[in-house]
C-alpha positions as CSV (number, residue, x, y, z in Angstrom):
1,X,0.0,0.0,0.0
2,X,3.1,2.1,1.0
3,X,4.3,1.4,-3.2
4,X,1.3,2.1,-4.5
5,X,0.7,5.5,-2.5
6,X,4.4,7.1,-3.4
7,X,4.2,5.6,-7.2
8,X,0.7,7.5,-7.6
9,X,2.6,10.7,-5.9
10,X,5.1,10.5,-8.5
11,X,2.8,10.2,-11.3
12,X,1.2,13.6,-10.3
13,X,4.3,14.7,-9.3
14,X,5.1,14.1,-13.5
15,X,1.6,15.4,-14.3
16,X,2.2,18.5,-12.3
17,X,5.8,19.1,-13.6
18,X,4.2,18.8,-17.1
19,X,1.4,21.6,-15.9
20,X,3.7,24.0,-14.7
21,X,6.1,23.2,-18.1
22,X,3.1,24.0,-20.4
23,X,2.1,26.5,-18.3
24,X,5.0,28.3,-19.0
25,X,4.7,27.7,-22.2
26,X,1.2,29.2,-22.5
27,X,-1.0,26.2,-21.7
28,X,-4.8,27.0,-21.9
29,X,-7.1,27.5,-18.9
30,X,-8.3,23.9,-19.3
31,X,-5.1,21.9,-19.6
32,X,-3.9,23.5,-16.8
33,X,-6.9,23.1,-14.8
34,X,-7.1,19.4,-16.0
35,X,-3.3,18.9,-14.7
36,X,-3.9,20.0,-11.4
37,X,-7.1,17.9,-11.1
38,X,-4.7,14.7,-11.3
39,X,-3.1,15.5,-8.1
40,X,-3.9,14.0,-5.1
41,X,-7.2,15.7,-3.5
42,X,-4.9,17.7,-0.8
43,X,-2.2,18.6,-2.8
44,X,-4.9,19.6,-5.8
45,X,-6.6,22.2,-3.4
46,X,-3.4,23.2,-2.0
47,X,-2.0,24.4,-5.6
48,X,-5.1,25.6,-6.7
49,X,-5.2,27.7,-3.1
50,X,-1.4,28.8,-4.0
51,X,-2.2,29.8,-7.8
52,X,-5.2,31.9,-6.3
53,X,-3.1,33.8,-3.7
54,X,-1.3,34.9,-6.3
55,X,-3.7,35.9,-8.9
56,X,-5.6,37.6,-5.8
57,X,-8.8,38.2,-7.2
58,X,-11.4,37.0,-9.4
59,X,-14.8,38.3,-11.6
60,X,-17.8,36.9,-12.1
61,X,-20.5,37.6,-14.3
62,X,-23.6,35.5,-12.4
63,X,-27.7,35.7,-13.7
64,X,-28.5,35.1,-10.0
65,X,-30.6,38.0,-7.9
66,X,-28.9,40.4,-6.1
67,X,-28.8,38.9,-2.5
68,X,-28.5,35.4,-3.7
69,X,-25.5,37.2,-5.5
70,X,-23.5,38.7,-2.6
71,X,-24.2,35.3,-0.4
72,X,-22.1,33.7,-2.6
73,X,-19.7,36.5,-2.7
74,X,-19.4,36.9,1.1
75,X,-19.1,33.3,2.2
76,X,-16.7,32.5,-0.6
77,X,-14.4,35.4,0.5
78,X,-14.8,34.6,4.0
79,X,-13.7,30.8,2.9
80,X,-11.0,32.5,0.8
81,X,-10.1,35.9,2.4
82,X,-6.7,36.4,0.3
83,X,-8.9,36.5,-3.0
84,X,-11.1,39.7,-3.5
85,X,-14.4,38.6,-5.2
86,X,-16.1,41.0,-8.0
87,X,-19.1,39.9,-8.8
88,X,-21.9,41.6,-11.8
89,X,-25.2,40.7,-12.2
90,X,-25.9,39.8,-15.7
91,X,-30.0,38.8,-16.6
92,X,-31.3,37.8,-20.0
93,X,-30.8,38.9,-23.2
94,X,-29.0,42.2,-22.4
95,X,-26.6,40.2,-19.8
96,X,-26.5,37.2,-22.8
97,X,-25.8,40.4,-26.0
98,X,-22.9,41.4,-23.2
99,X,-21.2,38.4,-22.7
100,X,-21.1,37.1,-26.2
101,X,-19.5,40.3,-27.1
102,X,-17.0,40.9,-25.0
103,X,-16.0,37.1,-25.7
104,X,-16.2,38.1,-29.6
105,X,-13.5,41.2,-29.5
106,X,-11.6,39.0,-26.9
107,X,-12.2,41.5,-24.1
108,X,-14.1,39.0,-21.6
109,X,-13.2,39.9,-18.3
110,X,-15.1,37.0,-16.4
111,X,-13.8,34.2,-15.2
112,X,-16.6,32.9,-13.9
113,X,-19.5,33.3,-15.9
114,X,-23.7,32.3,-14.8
115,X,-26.8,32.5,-17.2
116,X,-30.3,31.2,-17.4
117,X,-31.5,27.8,-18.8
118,X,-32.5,29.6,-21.9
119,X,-29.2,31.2,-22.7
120,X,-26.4,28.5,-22.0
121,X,-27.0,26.8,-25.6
122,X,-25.9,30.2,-26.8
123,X,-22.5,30.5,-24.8
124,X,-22.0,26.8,-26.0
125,X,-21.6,27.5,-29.2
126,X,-19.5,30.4,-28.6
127,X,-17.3,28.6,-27.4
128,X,-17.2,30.9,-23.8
129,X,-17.3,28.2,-21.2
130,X,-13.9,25.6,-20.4
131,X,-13.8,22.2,-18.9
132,X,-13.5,21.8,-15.6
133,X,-14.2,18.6,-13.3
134,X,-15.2,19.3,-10.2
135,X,-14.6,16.9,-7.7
136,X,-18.1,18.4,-5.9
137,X,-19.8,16.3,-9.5
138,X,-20.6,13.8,-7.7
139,X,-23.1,14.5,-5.6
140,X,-24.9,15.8,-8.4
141,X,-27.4,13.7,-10.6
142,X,-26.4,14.4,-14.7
143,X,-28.7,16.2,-15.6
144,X,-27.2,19.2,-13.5
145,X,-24.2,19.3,-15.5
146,X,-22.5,19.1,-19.0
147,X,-21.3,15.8,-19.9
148,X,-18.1,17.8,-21.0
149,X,-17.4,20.2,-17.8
150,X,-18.4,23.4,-19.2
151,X,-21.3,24.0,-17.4
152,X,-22.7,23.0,-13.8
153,X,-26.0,24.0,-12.2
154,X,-26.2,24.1,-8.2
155,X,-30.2,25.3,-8.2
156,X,-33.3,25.3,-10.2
157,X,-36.6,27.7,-9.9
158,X,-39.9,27.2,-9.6
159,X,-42.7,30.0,-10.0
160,X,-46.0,30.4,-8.2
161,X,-48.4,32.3,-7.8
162,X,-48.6,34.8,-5.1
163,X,-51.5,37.0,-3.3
164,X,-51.1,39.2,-0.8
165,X,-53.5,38.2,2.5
166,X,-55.2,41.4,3.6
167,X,-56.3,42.2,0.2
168,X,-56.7,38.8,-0.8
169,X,-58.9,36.2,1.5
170,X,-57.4,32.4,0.9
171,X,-61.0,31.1,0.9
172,X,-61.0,33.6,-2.6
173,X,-57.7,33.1,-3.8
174,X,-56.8,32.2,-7.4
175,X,-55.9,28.5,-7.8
176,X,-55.3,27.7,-11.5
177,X,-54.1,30.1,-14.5
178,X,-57.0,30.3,-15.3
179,X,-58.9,31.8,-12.5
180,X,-56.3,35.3,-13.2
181,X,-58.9,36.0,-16.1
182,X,-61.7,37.1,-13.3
183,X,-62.4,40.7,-14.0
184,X,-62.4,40.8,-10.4
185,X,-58.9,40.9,-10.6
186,X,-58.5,43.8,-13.4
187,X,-55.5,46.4,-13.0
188,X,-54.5,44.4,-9.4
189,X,-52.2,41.9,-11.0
190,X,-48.4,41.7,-11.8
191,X,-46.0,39.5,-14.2
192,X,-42.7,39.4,-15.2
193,X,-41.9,41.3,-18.1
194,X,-39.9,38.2,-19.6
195,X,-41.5,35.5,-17.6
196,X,-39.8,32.7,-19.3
197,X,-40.4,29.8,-17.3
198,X,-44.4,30.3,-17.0
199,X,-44.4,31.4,-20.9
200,X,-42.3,28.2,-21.7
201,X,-44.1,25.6,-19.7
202,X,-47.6,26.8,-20.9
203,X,-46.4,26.0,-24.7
204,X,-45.2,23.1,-23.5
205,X,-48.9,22.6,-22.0
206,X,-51.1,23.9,-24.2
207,X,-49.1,24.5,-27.5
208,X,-48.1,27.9,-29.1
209,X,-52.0,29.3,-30.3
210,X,-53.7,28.5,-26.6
211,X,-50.8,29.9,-25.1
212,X,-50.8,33.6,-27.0
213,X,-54.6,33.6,-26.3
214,X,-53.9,33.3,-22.8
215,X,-51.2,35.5,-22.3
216,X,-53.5,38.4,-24.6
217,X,-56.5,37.7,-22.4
218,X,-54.4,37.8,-18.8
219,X,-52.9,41.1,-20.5
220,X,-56.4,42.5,-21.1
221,X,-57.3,42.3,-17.8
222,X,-55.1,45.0,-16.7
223,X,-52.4,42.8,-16.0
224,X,-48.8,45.0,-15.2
225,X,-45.9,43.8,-16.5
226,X,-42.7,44.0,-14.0
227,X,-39.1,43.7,-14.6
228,X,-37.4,41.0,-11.6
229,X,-39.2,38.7,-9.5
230,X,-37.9,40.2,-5.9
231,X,-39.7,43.8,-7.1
232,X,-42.7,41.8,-7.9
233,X,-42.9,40.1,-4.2
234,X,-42.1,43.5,-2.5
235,X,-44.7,45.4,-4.6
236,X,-47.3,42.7,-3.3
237,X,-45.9,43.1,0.1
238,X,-46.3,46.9,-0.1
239,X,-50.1,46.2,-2.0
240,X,-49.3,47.9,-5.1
241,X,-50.6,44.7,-6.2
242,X,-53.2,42.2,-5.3
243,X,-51.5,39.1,-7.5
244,X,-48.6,38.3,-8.6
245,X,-48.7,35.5,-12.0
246,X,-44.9,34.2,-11.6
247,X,-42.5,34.9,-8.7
248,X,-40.3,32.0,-6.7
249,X,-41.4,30.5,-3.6
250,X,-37.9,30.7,-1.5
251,X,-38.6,34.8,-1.8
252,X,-42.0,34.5,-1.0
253,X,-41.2,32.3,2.3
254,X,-38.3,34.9,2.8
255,X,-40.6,38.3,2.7
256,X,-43.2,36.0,4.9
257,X,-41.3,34.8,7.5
258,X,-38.2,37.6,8.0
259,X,-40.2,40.4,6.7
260,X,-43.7,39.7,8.3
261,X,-44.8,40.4,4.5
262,X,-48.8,39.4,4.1
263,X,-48.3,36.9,1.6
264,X,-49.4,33.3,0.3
265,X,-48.8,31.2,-2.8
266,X,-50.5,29.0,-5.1
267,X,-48.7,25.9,-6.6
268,X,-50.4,25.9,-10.4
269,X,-51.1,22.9,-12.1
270,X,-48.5,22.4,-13.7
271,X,-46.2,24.7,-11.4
272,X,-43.4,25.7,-14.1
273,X,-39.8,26.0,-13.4
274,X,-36.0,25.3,-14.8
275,X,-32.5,24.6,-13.9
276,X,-31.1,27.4,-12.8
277,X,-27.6,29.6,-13.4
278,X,-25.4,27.6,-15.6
279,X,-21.9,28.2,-14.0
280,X,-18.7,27.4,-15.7
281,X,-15.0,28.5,-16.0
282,X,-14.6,30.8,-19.1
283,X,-11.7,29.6,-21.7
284,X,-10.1,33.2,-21.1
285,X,-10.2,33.2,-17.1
286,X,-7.2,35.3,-16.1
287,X,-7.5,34.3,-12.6
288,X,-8.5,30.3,-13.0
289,X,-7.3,29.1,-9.5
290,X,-9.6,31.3,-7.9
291,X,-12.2,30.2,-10.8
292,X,-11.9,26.9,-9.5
293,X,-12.0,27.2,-6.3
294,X,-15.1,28.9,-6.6
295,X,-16.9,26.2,-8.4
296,X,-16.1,23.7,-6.0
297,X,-17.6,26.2,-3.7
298,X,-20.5,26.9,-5.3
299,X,-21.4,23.0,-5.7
300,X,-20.2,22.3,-2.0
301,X,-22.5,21.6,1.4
302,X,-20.8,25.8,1.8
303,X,-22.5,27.1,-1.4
304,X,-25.8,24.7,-0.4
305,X,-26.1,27.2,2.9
306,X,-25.0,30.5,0.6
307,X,-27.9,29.3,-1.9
308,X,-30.7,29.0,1.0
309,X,-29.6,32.1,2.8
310,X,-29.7,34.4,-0.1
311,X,-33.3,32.9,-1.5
312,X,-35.1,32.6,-4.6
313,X,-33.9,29.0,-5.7
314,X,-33.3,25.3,-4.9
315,X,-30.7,23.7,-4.7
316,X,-29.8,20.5,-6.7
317,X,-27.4,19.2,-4.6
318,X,-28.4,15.4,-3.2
319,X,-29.8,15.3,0.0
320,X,-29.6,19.0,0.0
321,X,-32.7,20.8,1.3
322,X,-35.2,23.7,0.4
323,X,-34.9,26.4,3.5
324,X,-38.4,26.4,4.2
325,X,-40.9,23.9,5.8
326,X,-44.0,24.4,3.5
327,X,-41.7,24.6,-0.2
328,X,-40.6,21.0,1.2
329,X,-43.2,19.7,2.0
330,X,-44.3,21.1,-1.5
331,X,-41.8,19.7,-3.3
332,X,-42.9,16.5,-1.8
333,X,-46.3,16.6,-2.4
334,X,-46.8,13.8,-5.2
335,X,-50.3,15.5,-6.5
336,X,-48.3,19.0,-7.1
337,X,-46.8,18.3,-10.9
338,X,-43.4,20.1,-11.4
339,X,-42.6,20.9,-15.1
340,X,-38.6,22.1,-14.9
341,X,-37.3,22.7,-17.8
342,X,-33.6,22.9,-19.4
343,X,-31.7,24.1,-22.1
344,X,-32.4,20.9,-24.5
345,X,-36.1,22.3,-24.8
346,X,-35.0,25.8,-26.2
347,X,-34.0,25.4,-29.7
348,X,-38.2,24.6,-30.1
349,X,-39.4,27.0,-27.8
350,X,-37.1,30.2,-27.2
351,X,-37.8,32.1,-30.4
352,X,-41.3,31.7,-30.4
353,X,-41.9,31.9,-26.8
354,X,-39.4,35.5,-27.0
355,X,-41.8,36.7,-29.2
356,X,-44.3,36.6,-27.6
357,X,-43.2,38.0,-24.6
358,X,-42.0,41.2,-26.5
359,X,-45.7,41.3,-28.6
360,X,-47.7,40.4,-25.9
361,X,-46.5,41.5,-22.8
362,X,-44.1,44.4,-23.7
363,X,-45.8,46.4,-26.7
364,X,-49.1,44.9,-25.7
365,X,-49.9,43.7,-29.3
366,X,-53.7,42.5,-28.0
367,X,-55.8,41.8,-30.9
């Protein structure tokens, strides 16, 4: 055993020689990441702890909300303290339009770079994310990462819908899609202005023509259109607004229980959702020790408390756990049908689904 254990240290002992010898000679960020990650588990974190004390900071560019966003950033830089963490929040199509440009005129600062389920098939073919095997992989099931490395997913979304209780009683409280269509409702509801998961999974439901009716007729009814989920649940808090059609239970619970907010939610049948920010190492990270290191984290029992702390999703991780009591005992509940949704869906749905978004919902396009 003794043999074995000082013949495999001298094979990474070669491997790492070899790492620091391309290195040198201008290896990329993944063969140099894939060098270190044949060392020996201790010495792997120790170099890549080493490599990130030098580089000394790192950038990401993450589609998460704002405080889900600096969870991250804090408890990584408390793990870390020698690296200084700069993290942007980057959302849809303008975050997507920013990224693939900088990466186009070779001016991408990121190392770390986060987008939605419907925008990751875009930085794939770009070519923006590198491969990088975590060692955190397996305590994931594979379908919340890329076969290939570039890409891992530590939390998905679900959206319900939300009332607030003193305008709202229960025993009167939508339950279905459908029941938003009440003129009782008119001018006191609120959606998303790109509400992508409810927009997707209602295609996916009731195909393209049902769908554009719907979203027309909820529109008609004096529906308000939004921009970002957290306004949405502080506008109901506030009662700017009676209902809100697509907002994510981990902020509702938040607002409920740390804010005293008056608010409830509905779990729709089928209650949309999708995988969540698509995380990965960019090909042209300047500071890729601290890139990984911060992907371990984010996959790790560490990022798991981060995730729940700073709301609005749920995590992936196995055996990992919602932060509330009653999404639990939702997510358990076998008669509540979950319709997540990844990236392998969008080449059928994003374009049409974008559009309608943009005629419907945006410029109002009724008729």
């Amino acid at each position: 055993m003794a043999m074995a254990k000082i013949i495999n240290l001298m094979i990474a002992a070669v491997g790492l020689l070899g790492w620091m010898s391309s290195g040198a000679n201008g290896a990329t960020v993944e063969e140099t990441l894939a060098a270190i990650s044949k060392l020996p588990a201790k010495e792997r974190q120790r170099r890549l702890e080493e490599g990130a004390k030098k580089e000394g900071s790192l950038v990401i560019y993450s589609n998460h909300g704002i405080d889900t966003t600096q969870e991250y950033a804090q408890a990584f830089g408390k793990k870390y303290p020698f690296i200084k963490v700069e993290p942007s929040r980057l959302q849809g199509s303008k975050g997507l339009d920013r990224i693939l440009l900088e990466h186009r005129v070779g001016k991408l600062t990121a190392d770390v770079v986060g987008v939605d389920f419907d925008n990751i098939g875009e930085l794939m073919k770009a070519g923006v994310h590198g491969r990088y095997e975590s060692p955190e992989k397996k305590n994931f099931a594979k379908q919340y990462w890329d076969k290939d490395g570039r890409w891992y997913v530590a939390d998905y979304t679900l959206a319900v819908i939300a009332y607030n209780t003193k305008l709202v009683k229960p025993n009167e409280a939508p339950k279905s899609y459908q029941d938003l269509l009440n003129p009782k409702w008119k001018n006191d509801i609120s959606i998303d202005s790109e509400p992508e998961q409810a927009v997707f999974a209602w295609m996916m439901e009731w195909g393209e023509e049902k769908t554009a009716e719907y979203m027309k007729a909820l529109m008609r009814n004096g529906t308000v259109p939004r921009r970002g989920h957290s306004l949405q649940v502080q506008m109901l808090c506030s009662g700017d607004f009676k209902i809100a059609v697509e907002v994510y239970p981990p902020r509702v619970m938040q607002m409920k229980y740390e804010k005293k907010c008056p608010i409830a939610m509905v779990w729709p049948n089928p209650t949309p959702g999708s995988l969540g920010s698509h995380t990965g190492i960019t090909r042209s990270a300047k500071n890729l020790h601290a890139a990984a290191l911060y992907m371990d984290f984010l996959l790790s029992e560490d990022g798991v408390v981060a995730l729940v702390k700073g709301g609005g999703t749920i995590p992936t991780r196995s055996g990992a756990k919602a932060g509330w009591q009653e999404i639990i005992n939702a997510l358990e509940d076998k008669k509540i049908r979950k319709l997540v949704i990844g990236h392998e869906k969008m080449e059928e749905l994003k374009d049409k689904g974008n559009k309608m978004m943009e005629d419907i919902i945006v410029r109002k396009q009724l008729k």
